[in-house]
C-alpha positions as CSV (number, residue, x, y, z in Angstrom):
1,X,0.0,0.0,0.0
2,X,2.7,2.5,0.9
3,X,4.5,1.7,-2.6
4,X,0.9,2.6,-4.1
5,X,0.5,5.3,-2.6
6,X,-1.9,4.6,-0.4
7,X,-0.5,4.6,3.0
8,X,1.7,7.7,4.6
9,X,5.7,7.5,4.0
10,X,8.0,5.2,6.2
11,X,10.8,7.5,8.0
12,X,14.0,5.9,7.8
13,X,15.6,6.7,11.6
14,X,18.6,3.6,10.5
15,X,19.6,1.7,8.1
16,X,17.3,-1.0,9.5
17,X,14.5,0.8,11.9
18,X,11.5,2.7,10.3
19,X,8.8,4.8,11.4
20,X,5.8,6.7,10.2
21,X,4.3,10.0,11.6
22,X,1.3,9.2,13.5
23,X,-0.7,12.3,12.5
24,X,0.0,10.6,9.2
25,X,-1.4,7.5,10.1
26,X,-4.6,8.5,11.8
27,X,-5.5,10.3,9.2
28,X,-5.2,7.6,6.7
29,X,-7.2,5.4,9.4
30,X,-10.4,8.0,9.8
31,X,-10.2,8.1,6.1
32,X,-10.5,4.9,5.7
33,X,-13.3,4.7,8.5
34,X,-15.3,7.7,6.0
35,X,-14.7,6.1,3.0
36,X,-16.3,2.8,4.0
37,X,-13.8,0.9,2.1
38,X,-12.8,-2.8,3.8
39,X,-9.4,-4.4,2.7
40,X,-10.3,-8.1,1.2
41,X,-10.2,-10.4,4.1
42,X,-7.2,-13.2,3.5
43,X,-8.9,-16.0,1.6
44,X,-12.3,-14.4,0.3
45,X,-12.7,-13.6,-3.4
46,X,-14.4,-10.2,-3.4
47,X,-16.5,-9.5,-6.6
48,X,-16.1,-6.1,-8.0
49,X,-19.5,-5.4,-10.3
């Protein structure tokens, strides 16, 4: 999702420890809440019409 686009930014603080800016993340989260989109749950074929 985050190579998409679709998720905030990670923030490199090492060469092997990332973070992301929670203002960031809740506001992808109550977006998602207003949008009333659902990821696909693992193992259910979702039909798009």
């Amino acid at each position: 999702m985050e190579k998409r686009g679709d998720f905030p930014k990670r923030i490199a603080l090492t060469s092997r420890n990332v973070a992301w800016d929670l203002g960031e993340v809740k506001a992808w989260i109550e977006g998602r809440k207003a949008s009333g989109d659902q990821a696909a749950r693992p193992g259910q074929t979702v039909i798009v019409s």
